[in-house]
MDTraj code that builds the backbone (N, CA, C; nanometers):
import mdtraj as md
import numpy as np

residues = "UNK UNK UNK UNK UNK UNK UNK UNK UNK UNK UNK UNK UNK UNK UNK UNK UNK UNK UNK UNK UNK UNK UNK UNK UNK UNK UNK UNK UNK UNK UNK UNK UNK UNK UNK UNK UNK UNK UNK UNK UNK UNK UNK UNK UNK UNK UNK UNK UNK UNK UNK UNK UNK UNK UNK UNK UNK UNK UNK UNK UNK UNK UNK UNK UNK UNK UNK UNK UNK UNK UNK UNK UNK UNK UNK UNK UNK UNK UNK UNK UNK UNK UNK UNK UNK UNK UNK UNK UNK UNK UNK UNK UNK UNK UNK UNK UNK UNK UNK UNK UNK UNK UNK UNK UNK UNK UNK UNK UNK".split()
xyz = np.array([
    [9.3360, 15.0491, 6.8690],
    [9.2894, 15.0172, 7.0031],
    [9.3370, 14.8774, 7.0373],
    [9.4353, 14.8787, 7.1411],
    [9.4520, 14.7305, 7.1679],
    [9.3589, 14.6786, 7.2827],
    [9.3959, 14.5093, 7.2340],
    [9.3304, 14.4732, 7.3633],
    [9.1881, 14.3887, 7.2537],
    [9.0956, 14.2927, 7.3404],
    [9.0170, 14.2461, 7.2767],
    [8.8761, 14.3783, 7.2933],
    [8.8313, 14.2931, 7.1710],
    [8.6782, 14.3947, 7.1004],
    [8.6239, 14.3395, 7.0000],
    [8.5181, 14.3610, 6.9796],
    [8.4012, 14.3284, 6.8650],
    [8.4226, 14.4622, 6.7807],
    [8.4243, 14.4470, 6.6600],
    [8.3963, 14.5189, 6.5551],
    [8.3164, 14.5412, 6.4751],
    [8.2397, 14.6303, 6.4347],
    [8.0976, 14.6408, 6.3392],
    [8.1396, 14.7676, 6.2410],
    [8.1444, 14.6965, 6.1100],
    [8.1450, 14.7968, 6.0012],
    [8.0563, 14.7881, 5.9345],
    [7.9633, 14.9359, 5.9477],
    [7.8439, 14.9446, 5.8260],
    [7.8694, 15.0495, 5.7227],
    [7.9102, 15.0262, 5.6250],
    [7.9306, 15.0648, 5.4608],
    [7.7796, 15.0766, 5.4286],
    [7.7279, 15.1966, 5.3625],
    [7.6066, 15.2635, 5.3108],
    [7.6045, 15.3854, 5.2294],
    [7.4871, 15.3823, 5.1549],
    [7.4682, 15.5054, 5.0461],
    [7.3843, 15.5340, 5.0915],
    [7.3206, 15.6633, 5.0741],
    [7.1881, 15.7310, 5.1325],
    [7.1274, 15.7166, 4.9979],
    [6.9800, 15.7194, 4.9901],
    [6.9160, 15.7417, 4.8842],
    [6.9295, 15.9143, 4.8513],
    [6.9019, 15.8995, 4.7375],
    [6.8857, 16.0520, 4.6861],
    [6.7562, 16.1511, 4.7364],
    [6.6650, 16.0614, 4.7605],
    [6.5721, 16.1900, 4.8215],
    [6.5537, 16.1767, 5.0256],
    [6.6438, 16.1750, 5.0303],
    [6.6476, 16.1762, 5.1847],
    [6.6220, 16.2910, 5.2476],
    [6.5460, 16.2948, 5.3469],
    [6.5410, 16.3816, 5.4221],
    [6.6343, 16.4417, 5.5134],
    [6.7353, 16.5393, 5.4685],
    [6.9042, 16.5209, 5.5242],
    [6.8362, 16.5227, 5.6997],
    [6.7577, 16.6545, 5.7186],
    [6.7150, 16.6818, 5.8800],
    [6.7131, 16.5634, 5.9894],
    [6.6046, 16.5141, 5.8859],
    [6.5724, 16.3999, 5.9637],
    [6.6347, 16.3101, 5.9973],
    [6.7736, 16.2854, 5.8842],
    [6.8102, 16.1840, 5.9322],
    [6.9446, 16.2020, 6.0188],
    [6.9890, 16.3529, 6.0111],
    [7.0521, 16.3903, 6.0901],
    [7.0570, 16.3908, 6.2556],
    [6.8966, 16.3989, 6.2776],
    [6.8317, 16.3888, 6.4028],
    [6.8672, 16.2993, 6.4551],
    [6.8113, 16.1351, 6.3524],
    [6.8235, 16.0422, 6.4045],
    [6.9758, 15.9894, 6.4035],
    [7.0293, 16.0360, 6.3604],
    [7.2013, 15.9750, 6.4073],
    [7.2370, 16.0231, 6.4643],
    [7.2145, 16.1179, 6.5176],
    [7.2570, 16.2091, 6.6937],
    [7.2489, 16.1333, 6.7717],
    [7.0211, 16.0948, 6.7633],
    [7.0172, 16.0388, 6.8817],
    [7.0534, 15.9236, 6.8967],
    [7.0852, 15.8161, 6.7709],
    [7.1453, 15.7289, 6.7870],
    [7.2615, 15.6895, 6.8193],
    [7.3474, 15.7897, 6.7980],
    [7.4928, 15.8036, 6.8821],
    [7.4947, 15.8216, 7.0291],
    [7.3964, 15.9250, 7.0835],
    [7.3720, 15.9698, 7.2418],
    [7.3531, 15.8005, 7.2576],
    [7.2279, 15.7558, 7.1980],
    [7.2024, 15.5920, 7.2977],
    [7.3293, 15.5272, 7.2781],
    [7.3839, 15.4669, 7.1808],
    [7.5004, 15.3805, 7.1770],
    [7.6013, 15.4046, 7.2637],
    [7.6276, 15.5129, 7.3065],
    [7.8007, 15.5718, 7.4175],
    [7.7148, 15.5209, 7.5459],
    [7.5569, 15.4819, 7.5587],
    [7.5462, 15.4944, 7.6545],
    [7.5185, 15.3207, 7.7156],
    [7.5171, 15.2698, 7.5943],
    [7.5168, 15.1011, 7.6364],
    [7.6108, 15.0629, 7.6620],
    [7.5935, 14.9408, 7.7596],
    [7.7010, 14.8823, 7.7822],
    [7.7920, 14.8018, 7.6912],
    [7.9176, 14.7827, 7.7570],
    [8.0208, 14.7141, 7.6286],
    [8.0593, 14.8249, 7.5249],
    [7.9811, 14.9305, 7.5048],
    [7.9814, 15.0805, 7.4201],
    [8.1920, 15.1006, 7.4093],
    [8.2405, 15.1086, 7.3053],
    [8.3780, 15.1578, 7.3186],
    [8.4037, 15.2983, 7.2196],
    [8.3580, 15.2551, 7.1163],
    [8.4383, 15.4027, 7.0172],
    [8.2951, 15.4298, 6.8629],
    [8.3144, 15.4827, 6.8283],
    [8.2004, 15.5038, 6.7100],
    [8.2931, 15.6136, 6.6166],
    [8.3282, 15.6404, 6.5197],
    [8.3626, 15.6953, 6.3988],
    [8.3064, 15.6703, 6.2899],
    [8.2543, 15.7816, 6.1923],
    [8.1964, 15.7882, 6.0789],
    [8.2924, 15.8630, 5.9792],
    [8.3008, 15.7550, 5.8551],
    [8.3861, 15.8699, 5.7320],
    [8.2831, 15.8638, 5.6198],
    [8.2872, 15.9572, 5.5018],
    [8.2124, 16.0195, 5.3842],
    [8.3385, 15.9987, 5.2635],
    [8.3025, 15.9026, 5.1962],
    [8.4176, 15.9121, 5.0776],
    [8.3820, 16.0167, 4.9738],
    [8.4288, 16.0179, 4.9107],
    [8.3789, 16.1749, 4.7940],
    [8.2621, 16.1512, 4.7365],
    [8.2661, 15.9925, 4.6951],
    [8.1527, 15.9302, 4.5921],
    [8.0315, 15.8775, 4.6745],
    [8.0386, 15.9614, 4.8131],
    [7.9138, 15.9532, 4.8677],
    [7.9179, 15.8421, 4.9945],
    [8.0203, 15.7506, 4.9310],
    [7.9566, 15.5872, 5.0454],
    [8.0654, 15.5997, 5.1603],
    [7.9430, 15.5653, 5.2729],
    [7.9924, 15.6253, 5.4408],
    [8.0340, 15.5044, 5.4383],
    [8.1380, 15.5261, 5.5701],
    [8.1553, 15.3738, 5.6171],
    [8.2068, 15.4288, 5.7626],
    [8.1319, 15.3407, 5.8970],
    [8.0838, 15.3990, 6.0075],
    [8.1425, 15.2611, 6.0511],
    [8.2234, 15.2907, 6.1746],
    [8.2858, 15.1879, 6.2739],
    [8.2235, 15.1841, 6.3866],
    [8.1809, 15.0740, 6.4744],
    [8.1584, 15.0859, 6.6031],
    [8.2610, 14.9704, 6.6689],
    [8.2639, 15.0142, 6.8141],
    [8.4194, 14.8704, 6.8585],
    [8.3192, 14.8567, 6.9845],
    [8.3286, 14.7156, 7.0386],
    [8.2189, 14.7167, 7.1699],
    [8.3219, 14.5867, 7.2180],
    [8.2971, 14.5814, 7.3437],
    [8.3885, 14.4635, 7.4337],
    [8.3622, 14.3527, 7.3736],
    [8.2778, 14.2861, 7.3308],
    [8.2350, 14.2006, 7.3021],
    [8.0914, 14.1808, 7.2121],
    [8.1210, 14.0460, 7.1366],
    [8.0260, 14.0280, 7.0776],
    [7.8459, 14.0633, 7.1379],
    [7.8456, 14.0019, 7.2630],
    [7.7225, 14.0389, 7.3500],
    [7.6801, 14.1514, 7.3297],
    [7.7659, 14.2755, 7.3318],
    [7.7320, 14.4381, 7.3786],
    [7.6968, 14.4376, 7.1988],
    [7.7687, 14.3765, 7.1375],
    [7.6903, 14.4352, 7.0160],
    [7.5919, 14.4133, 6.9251],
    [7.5677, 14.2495, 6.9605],
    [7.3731, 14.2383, 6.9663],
    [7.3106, 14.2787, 7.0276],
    [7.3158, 14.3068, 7.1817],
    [7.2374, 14.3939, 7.2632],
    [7.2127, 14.5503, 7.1926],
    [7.2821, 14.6092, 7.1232],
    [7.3052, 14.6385, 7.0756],
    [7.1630, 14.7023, 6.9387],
    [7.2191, 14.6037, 6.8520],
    [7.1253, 14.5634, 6.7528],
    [6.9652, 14.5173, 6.8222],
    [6.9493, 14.4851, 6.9281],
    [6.8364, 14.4508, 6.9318],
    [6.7645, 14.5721, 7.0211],
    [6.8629, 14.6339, 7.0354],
    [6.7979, 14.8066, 7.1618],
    [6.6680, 14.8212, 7.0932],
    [6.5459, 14.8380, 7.1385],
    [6.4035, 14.9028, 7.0897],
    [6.4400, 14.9606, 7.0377],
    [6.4905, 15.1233, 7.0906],
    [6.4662, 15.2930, 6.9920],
    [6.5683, 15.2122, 6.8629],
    [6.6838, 15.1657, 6.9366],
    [6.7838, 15.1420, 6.7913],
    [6.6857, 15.1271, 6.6741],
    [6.6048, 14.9538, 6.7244],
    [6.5418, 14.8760, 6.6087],
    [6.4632, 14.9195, 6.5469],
    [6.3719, 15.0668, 6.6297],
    [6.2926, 15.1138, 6.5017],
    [6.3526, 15.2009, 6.4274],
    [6.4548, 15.2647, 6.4879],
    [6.5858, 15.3931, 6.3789],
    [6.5831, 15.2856, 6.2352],
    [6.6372, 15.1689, 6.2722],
    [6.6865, 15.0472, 6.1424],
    [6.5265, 15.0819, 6.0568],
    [6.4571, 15.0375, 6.1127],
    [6.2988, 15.0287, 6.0194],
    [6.3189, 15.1420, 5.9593],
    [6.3481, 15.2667, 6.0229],
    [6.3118, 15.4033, 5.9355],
    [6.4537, 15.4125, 5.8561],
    [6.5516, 15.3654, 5.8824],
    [6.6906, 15.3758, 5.7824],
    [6.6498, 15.2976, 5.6865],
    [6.5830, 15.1939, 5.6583],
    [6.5357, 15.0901, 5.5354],
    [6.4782, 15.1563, 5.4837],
    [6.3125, 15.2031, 5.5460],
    [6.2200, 15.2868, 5.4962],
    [6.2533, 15.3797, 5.4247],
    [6.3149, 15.4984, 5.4310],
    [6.3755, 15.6245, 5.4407],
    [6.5054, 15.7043, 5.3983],
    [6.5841, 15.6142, 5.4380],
    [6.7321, 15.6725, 5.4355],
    [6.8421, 15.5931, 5.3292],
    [6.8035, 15.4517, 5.3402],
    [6.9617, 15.4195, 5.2915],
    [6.8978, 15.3532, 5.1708],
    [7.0003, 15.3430, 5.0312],
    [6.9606, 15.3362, 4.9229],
    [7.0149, 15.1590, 4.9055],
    [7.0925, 15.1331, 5.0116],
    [7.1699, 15.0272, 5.0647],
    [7.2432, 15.0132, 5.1427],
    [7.2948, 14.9211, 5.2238],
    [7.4065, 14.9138, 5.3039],
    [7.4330, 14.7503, 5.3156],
    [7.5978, 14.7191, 5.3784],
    [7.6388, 14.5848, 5.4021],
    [7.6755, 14.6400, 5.5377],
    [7.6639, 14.5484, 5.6147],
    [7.7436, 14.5190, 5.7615],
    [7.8397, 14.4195, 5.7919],
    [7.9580, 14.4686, 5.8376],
    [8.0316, 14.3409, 5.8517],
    [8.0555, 14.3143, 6.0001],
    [8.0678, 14.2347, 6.0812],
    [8.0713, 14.2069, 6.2127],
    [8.2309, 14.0893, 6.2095],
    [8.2737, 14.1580, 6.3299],
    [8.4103, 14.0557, 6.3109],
    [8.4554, 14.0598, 6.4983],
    [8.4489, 13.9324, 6.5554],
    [8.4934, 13.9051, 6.6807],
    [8.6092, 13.9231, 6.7107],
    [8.7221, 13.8633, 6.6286],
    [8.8476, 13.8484, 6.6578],
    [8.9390, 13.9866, 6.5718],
    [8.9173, 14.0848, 6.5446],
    [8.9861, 14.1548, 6.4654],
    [9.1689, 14.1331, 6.4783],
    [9.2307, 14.1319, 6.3950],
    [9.3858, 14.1491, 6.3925],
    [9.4144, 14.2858, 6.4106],
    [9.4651, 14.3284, 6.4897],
    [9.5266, 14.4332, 6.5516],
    [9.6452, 14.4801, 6.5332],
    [9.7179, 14.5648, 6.4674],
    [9.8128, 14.5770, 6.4207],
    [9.8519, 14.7584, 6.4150],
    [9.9580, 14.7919, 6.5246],
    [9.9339, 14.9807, 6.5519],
    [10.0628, 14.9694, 6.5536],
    [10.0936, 15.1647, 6.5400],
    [10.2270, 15.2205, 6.4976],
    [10.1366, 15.3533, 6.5304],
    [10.2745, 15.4634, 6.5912],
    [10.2541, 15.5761, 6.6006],
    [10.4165, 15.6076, 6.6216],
    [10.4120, 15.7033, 6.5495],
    [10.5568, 15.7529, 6.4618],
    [10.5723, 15.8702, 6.6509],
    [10.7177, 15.8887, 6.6673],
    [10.7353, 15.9350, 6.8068],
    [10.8912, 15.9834, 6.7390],
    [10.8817, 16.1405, 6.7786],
    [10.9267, 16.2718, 6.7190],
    [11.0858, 16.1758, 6.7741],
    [11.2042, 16.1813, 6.7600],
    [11.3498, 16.1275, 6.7401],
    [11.3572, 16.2227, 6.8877],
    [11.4704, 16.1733, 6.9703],
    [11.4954, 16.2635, 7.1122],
    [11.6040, 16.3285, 6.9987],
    [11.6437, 16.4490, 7.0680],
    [11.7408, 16.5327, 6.9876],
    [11.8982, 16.5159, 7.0764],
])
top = md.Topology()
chain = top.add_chain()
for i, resn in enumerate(residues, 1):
    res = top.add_residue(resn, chain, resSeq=i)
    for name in ("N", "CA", "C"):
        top.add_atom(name, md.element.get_by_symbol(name[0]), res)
traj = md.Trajectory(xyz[None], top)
């Protein structure tokens, strides 16, 4: 994605007795709210084999993505992801990301 953006990478393990339902629920609805805030740009989630997710969000700016972090419904999802769900996680937050793209384009014949 070019162009300026805020970046948020959260790397996490689920605990072992998680409630998959539940917490499935809540990352729906936590996806529906996030597309819907402002500064909101892209959200992708990957599953490595050995379990640990690592979930991107890109927002215009730093602003949109404390606003963000501080959304009510968000902040109590976080309470019940501590409580509940994650066995750990790190977040990394980065303003200025280096940007660096390529997309391979079929040879004219």
């Amino acid at each position: 994605m070019a162009g300026t953006m805020f970046l948020v990478v959260f790397r996490n393990r689920k605990r072992a007795d998680i409630d998959a339902r539940a917490y499935a629920r809540d990352a729906e609805a936590m996806d529906a709210l996030a597309r819907r805030q402002p500064g909101f740009l892209a959200f992708k989630s990957y599953t490595s084999e050995d379990g640990e997710v690592v979930a991107l969000s890109e927002w215009a700016d730093e602003a949109s993505a404390r606003a963000w972090g501080r959304q009510a419904e968000h902040a109590l999802v976080q309470g019940e992801g501590r409580a509940r769900y994650y066995a750990s996680y790190t977040l990394f937050a980065c303003d200025a990301p280096r940007i660096h793209e390529f997309e391979w384009k079929e040879p004219l014949s």
